[in-house]
Structures are given as C-alpha cells and as structure tokens.
N, C-alpha and C positions, 0 to 999 in steps of 0.2 A: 378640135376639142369641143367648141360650142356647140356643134352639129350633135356629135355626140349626147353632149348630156340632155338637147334638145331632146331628140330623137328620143331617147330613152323615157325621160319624162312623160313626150306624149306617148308614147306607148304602156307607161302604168294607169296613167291618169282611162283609155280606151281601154286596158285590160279592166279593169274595176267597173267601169258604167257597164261594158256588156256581160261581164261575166260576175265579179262578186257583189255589185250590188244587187239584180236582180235575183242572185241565191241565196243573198241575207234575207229579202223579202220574201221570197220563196219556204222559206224555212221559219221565220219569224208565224208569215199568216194558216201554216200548216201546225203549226205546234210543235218543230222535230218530227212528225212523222207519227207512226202508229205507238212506238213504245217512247218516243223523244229521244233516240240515239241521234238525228239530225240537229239538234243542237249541242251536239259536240264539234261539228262543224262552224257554230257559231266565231268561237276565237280566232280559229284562222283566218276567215271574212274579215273581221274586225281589225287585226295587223296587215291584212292588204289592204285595207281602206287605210291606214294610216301611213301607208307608201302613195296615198296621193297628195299629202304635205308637201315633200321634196318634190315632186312630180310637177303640180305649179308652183314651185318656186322657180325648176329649173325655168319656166317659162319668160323668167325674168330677167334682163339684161345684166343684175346687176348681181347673179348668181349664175351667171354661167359659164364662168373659168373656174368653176371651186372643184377639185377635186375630189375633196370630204363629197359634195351628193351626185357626184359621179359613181361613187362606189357605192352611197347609198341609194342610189335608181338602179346601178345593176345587181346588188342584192337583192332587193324588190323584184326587178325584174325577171332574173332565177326563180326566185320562190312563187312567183306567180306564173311563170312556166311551168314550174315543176307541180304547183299546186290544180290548176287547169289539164292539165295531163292527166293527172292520177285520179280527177273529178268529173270528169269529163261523161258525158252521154253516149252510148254508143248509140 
C-alpha cells in the first residue's frame, strides 16, 4: 500500500513538471493563441497542478497509509492520463 501511494504521487508530481507546467507557460506567454481559445485550456492545467498537493504529501511517512489520497492520486492520475492523451503533440 505505501508503494502504491508512493508511486502514484511521484508520478503526478513528474506528470505536472513535464507536461502541465510547461503548457501553463506555454499558453500563458502565447496569449491563447491567435483568437485566445488556448486559454480555455488554462482551468484544466490549473486542477492538475493542484493534484501535486496530495502528490507530496504522499511523499511523507506520515501520509502514507491513508486511503482518502490513495484515491485522490489515482484520480489525478486518470485525469492527467486521460488529459495528456487527448493533448498531446502528434
């Protein structure tokens, strides 16, 4: 179980550095884009970044039998698969 929520943790905390922060900034110093439909992508960035809360905390000894962000890391971690998937570069 520790492993788990480990694992999971650090893997929202590395989905976020390589992928949604540098798209917040990407999108932030761009303006949206030509007409500003890219900051409709703003909100979503913004709720993955805030799936790196639970992410280090699982970090911490004294959060890592909790259940409660067990499920909230693989929530996170769904919706930033699923978000990465569908944003993705080809």
């Amino acid at each position: 179980m520790k492993k788990l929520i480990l694992t999971t943790g650090i893997i929202l905390i590395i989905s976020n550095v390589v992928f949604f922060i540098p798209m917040t900034f990407s999108v932030i110093s761009s303006g949206g884009g030509g007409f500003g439909y890219g900051l409709l992508f703003l909100p979503i960035t913004i709720v993955a970044h805030l799936y790196i809360i639970p992410g280090v905390m699982s970090l911490f000894k004294k959060h890592q039998t909790s259940i409660g962000l067990l499920l909230i890391n693989i929530t996170g971690l769904i919706g930033s698969v699923f978000w990465i998937w569908l944003f993705r570069s080809n």
